[in-house]
C-alpha positions in Angstrom: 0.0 -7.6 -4.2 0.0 -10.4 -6.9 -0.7 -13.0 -4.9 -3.5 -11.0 -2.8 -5.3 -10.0 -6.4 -5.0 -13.6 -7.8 -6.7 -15.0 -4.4 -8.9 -12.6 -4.4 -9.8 -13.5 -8.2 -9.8 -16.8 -7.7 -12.9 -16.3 -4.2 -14.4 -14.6 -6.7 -14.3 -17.0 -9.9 -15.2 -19.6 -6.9 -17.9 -18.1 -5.9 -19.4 -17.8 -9.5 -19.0 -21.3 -9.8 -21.1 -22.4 -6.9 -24.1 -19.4 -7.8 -24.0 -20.9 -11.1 -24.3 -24.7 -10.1 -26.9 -23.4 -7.4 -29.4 -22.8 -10.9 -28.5 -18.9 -11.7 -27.8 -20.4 -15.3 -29.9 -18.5 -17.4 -29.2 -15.5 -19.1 -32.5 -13.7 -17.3 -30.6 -14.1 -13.5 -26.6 -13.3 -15.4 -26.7 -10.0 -13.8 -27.8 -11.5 -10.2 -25.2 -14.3 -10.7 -22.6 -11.9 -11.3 -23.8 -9.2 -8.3 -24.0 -12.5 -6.0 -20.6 -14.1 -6.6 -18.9 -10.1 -5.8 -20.6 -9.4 -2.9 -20.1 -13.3 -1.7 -16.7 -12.9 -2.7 -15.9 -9.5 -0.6 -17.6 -11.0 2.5 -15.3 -14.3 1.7 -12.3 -12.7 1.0 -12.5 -9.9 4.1 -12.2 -12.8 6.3 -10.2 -15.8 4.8 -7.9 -13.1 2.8 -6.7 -11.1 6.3 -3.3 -12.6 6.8 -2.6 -11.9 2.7 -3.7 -8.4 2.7 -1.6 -7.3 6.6 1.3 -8.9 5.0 0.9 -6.7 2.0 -0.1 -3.8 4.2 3.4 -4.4 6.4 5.8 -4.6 3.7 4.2 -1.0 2.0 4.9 0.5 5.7 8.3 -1.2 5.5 9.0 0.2 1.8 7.9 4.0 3.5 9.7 3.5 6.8 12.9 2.9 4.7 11.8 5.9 2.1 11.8 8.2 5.1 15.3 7.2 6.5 16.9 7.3 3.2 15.2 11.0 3.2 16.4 11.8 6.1 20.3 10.7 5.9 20.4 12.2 2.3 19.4 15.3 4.1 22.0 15.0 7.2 24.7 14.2 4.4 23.9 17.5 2.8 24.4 20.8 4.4 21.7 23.3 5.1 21.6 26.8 2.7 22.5 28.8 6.4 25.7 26.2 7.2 26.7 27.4 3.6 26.1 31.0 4.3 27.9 30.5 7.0 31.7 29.0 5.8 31.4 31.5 2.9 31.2 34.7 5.4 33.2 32.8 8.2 30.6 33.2 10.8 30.5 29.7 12.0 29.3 28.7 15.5 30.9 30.2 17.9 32.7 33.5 16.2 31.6 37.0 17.8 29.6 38.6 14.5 28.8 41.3 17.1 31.9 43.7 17.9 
């Protein structure tokens, strides 16, 4: 995510940079030199950023994908409130509760 913010920073501070050698110099056209760079800068970094920000995108899924397994073993190491119930009144699977 660092490296995807300081690219995208750095389109951005590029961006200003040309706008500003281009003549928006004075302090009349700062606010249309600013406005210009961003939206040249999202265009910019939508297409030459796209390998950055699906990397990114992949490891978050990666980071949830191994949440959710973690979730689930923690939960298959643990036993259920009725498999409790169950060993306390010895009525496991199996024994004739009905007589």
């Amino acid at each position: 995510m660092v490296r995807y913010t300081l690219l995208r920073t750095l389109v951005f501070f590029g961006c200003l940079l040309i706008l500003w050698l281009a003549g928006l110099r004075s302090r009349d056209q700062l606010f249309l030199l600013v406005a210009g760079a961003a939206l040249i800068s999202m265009v910019v970094s939508y297409f030459v950023l796209r390998p950055f920000r699906e990397d990114y995108s992949r490891q978050i899924a990666e980071k949830l994908e191994h949440r959710a397994e973690q979730k689930a073993a923690e939960r298959g190491a643990k036993p259920s409130d009725e498999d409790i119930e169950d060993a306390e009144t010895g009525e496991g699977e199996g024994s004739d509760s009905f007589r």
